[in-house]
N, C-alpha and C positions, 0 to 999 in steps of 0.2 A: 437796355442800350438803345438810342433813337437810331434808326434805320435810315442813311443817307442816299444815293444816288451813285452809282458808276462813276459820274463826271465827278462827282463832285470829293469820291475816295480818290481819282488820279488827280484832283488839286491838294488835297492834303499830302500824298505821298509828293508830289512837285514841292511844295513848301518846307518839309521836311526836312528833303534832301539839300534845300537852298540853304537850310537853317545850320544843318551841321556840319555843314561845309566847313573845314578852319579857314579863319582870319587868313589872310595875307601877309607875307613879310614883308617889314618895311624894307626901306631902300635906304644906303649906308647913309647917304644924304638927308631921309627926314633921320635918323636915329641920332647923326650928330646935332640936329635941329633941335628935336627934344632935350637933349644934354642942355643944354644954351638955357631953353626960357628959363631957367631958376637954376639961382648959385649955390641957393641952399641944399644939403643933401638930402636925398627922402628914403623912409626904406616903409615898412609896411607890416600891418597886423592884422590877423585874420582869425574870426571866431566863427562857430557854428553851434545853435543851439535848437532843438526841437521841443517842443511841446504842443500841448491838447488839454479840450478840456472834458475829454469821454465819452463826446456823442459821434455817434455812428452814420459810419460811410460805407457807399454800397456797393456790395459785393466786387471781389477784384475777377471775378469773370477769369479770362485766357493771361489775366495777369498776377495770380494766383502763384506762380513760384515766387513771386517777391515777396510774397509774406504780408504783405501791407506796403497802404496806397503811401504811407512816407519813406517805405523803400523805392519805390514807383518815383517818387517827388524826388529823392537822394541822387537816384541815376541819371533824373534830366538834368541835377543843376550839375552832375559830374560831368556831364557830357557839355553843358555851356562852360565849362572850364575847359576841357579839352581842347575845344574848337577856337577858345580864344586864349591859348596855352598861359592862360592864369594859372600860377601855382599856390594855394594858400598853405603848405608849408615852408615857404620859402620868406625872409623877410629883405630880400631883398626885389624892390621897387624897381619894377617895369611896366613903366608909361603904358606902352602900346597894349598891352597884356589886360592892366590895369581899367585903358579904356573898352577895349575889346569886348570884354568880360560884363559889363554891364549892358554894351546893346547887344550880348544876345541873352543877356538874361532880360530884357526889358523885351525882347523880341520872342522868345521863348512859344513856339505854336502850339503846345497844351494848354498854354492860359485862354481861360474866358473870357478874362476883363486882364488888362494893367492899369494902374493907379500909381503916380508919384507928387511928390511933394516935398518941400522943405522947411526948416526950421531955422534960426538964427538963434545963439545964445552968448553970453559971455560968461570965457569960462579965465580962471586966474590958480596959483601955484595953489593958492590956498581954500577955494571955493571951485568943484564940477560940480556945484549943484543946479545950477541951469542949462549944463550939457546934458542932466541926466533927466532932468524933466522936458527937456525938447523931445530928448531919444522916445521918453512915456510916451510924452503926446503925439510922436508921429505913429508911433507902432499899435496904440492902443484898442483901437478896435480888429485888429488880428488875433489877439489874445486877452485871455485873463488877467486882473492885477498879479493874481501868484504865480501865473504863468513869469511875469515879467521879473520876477524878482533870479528865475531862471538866466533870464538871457543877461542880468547886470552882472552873476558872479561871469560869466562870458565876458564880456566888458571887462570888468576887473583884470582876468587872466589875460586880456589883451594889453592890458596897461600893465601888467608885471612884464610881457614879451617887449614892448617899447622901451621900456627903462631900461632892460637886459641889456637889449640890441646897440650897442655902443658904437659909436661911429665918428663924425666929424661934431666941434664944439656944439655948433647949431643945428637942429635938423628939424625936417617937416613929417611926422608920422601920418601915414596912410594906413585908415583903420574899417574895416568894413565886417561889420556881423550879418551871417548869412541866419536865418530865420525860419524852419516850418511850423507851420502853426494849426492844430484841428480846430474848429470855433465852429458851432452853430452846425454843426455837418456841412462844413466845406473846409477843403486845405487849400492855405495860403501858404506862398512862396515868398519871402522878402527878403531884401538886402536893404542896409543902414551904414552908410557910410558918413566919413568926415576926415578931416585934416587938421593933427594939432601939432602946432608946434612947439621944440620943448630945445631945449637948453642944458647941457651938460655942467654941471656946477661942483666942484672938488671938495670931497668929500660928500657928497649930497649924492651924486648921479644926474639921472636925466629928472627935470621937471617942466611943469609945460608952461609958458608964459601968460601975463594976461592977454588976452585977444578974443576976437569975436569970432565966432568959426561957424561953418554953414555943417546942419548935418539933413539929407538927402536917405527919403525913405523909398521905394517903391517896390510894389507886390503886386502879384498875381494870384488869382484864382483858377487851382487846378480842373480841366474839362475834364472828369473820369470817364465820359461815354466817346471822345477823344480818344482817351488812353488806350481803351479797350479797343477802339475800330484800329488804332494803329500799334496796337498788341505785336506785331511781328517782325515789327522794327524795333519798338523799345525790347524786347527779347534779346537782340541780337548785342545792344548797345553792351558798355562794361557796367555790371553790375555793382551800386556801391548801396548797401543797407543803410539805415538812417545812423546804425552806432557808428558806421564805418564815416560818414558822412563828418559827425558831430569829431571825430578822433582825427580825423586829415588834416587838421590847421596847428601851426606852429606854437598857436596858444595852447592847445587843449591840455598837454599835461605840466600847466606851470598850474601855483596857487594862484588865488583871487590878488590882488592889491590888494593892501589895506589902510590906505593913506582914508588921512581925518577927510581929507579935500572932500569925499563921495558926499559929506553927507552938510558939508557946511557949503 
């Protein structure tokens, strides 16, 4: 572990504290504000899935009761949900939550580096197969191709919760896959989000229309020599394992989808 400075452990622990501070509540005023901008309904799907590809990370030092560093990784992104009381078993869609939820996982003071980016596809009732290679291409240097095939039945299980979740004629699904990944001896943190809309149609269910839809990658690289110099706060945090992590979202115990669409 690199050996820091006095000053420079009371900026980390200043940072820290600024970080997991929760969110703020809005005021009744912006909440009927948000109702407003869009007539259509949204509700929201939420997966999580880990993988690695076997090479090794180094020693978990004073952070040894977690078992492993993607238990380590499990407890910071529970505590970026806490803080910005994002619920991903829940499928119902709040805004503030919703945004919350990604600047502090985009803010996150374990990472080394963040990296975001986006992708554009057109996706229709009959063909996701440009949504699904957008999702490849933004994720794909965080993991494996077999890794990936991991995080699609994810996706899947997120499109069988969307279709379930019945609601008004029209509505906007908010769908966001939460991502650990080992590669090359480093863990990456990611989330993959997007917005489809889909269409309730009698006798069919929900299906999603043709449109063009943005999907939004960004990851971070976990600091281990971080984790360890602030070992006595992540301690302290609620403890959530990587299985516990991957099992917390609304998807996790439906089947995959298995519409023709994925693959045409």
């Amino acid at each position: 572990m690199i050996e820091i400075s006095q000053s420079q452990l009371r900026r980390e622990a200043v940072e820290l504290a600024l970080w997991r501070t929760p969110a703020p509540e809005l005021e009744v005023g912006a909440i009927a504000a948000l109702a407003l901008i869009d007539s259509v309904g949204k509700d929201q799907a939420v997966g999580n899935k880990a993988a690695g590809d076997g090479s090794s990370l180094p020693d978990l030092g004073p952070l040894a009761s977690f078992g492993s560093w993607e238990s380590v990784a499990s407890t910071i992104m529970h505590k970026a949900e806490s803080a910005s009381a994002f619920n991903p078993e829940s499928t119902t869609f709040a805004p503030a939550a919703w945004s919350n939820f990604l600047q502090k996982f985009s803010t996150i003071p374990f990472f080394l580096t963040y990296t975001y980016d986006t992708r554009t596809a057109s996706i229709s009732a009959l063909s996701l197969e440009k949504g699904v290679n957008a999702v490849s291409d933004l994720i794909q240097n965080v993991m494996t191709p077999d890794d990936f095939e991991g995080v699609m039945t994810t996706i899947r299980k997120m499109a069988t919760l969307a279709i379930q979740n019945e609601g008004q004629a029209q509505k906007k699904s908010n769908q966001q896959v939460g991502v650990l990944s080992r590669k090359a001896g480093k863990l990456h943190l990611a989330v993959v989000r997007t917005e489809v809309e889909m269409e309730y149609k009698s006798g069919k269910g929900y299906e999603q229309l043709t449109q063009t839809i943005d999907v939004y990658r960004g990851y971070g690289v976990l600091d281990f020599d971080k984790c360890e110099r602030n070992a006595g706060t992540l301690l302290k945090w609620d403890h959530r394992t990587v299985g516990d992590w991957e099992s917390g979202t609304a998807s996790a115990p439906l089947p995959p989808n298995q519409s023709l669409a994925w693959d045409e």
